[in-house]
ZAMARGU-4260 file (C-alpha; in steps of 0.2 Angstrom, whole numbers, plus 5000, padded with zeros to 4 digits):
<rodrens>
0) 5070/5061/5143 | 5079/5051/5130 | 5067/5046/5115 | 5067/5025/5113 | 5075/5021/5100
5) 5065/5010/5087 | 5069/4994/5080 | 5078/4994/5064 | 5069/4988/5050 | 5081/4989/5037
10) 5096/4978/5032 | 5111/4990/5037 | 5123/4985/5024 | 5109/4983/5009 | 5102/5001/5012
15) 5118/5009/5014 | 5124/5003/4997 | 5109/5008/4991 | 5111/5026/4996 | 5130/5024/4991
20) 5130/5023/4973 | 5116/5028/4959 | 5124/5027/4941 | 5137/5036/4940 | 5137/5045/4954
25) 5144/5041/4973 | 5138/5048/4989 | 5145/5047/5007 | 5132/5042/5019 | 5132/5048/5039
30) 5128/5038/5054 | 5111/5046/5055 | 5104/5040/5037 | 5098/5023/5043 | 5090/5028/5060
35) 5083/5044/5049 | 5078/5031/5036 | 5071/5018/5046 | 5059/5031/5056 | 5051/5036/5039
40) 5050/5016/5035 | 5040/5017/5054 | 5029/5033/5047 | 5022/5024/5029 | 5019/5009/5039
45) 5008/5019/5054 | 5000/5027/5038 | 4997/5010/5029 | 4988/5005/5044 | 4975/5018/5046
50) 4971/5019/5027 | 4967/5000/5030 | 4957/5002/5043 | 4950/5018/5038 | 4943/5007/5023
55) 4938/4994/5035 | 4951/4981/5032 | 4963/4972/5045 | 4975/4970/5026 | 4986/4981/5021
60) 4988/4981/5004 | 5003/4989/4993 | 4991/5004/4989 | 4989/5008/5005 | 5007/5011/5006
65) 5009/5031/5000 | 5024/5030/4989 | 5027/5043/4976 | 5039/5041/4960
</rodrens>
């Protein structure tokens, strides 16, 4: 059975410019980075929501939102 495909949650052309170009240094980007991309986007924001209500809040708050740099 076909898996239902998510809606996108990211501007297309933005992200893919993004991806595109970093200093100096150009990339190509395939047809899949987006739907790839936009499924982690789906993942941080599932997590987001059971740290909030693991913490018993119905708020998300930015450090709820597991990013690394």
């Amino acid at each position: 059975m076909a898996k239902k495909q998510k809606e996108m949650l990211l501007v297309g052309s933005k992200t893919k410019e993004a991806l595109k170009t970093s200093g100096k240094d150009t990339f190509m980007v395939s047809s899949d980075a987006l739907e790839g991309l936009n499924e982690y986007v789906y993942w941080l924001v599932e997590q987001a929501q059971q740290r909030a209500k693991a913490n018993g809040r119905k708020t998300i708050r930015s450090y709820d939102i597991l990013a690394m740099k």
